[in-house]
N, C-alpha and C positions, 0 to 999 in steps of 0.2 A: 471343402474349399474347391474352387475351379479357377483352371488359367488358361488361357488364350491358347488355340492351339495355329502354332505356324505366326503369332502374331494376327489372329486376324481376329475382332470384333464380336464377330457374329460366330463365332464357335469356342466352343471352352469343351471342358475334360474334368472328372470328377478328379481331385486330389485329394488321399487319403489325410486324416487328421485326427489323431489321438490324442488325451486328455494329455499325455507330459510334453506334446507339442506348445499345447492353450498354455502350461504349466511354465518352461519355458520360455514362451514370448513373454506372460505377464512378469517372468524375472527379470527377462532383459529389460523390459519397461521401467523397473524399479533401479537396475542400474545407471541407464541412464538420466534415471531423477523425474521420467512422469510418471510415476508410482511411488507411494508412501506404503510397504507393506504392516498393514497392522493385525492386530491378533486372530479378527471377527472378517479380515478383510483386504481390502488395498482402498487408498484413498488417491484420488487425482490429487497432484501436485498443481500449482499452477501453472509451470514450466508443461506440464501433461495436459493441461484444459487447452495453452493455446496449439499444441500438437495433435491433440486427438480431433479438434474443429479444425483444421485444414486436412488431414488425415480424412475426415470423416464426409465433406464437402464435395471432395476427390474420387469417393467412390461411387462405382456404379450397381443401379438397383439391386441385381444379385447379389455382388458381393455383399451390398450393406446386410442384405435380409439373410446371408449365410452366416455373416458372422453375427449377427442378434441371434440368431439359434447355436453357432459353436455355444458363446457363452452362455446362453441359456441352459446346456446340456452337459458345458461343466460345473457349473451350479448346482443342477436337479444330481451329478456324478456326486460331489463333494457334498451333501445333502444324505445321500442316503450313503454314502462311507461314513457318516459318522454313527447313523442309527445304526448300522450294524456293527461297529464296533462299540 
């Protein structure tokens, strides 16, 4: 993840992010109601659909294309945790 450094724009900072971070947010998502957790998954709520489209609207190119890869890489994490177990 990167954040602005100084507040300005045109500079950012790598910030570190581990899977019980992504783990985490998506709980808190589920607390407060844009997250349905089910067995295979989580489901958007609709209360979640109209937050994640102004949420998602909001961001800028990096960050969008950062966090498509966080989640892509807790996926590919949670994927192969379960083959090896």
């Amino acid at each position: 993840m990167l954040e602005l450094i100084d507040g300005d724009p045109s500079q950012y900072r790598p910030v570190g992010l581990g899977i019980g971070d992504v783990e985490g947010s998506l709980e808190g998502f589920v607390k407060e109601g844009y997250l349905e957790k089910r067995r295979e998954g989580y489901l958007v709520t609709m209360k979640g659909r109209e937050y994640f489209r102004e949420l998602w609207m909001s961001l800028d190119p990096l960050t969008e294309a950062y966090l498509v890869g966080a989640y892509m890489y807790f996926v590919a994490k949670r994927l192969e945790a379960k083959r090896t177990s």
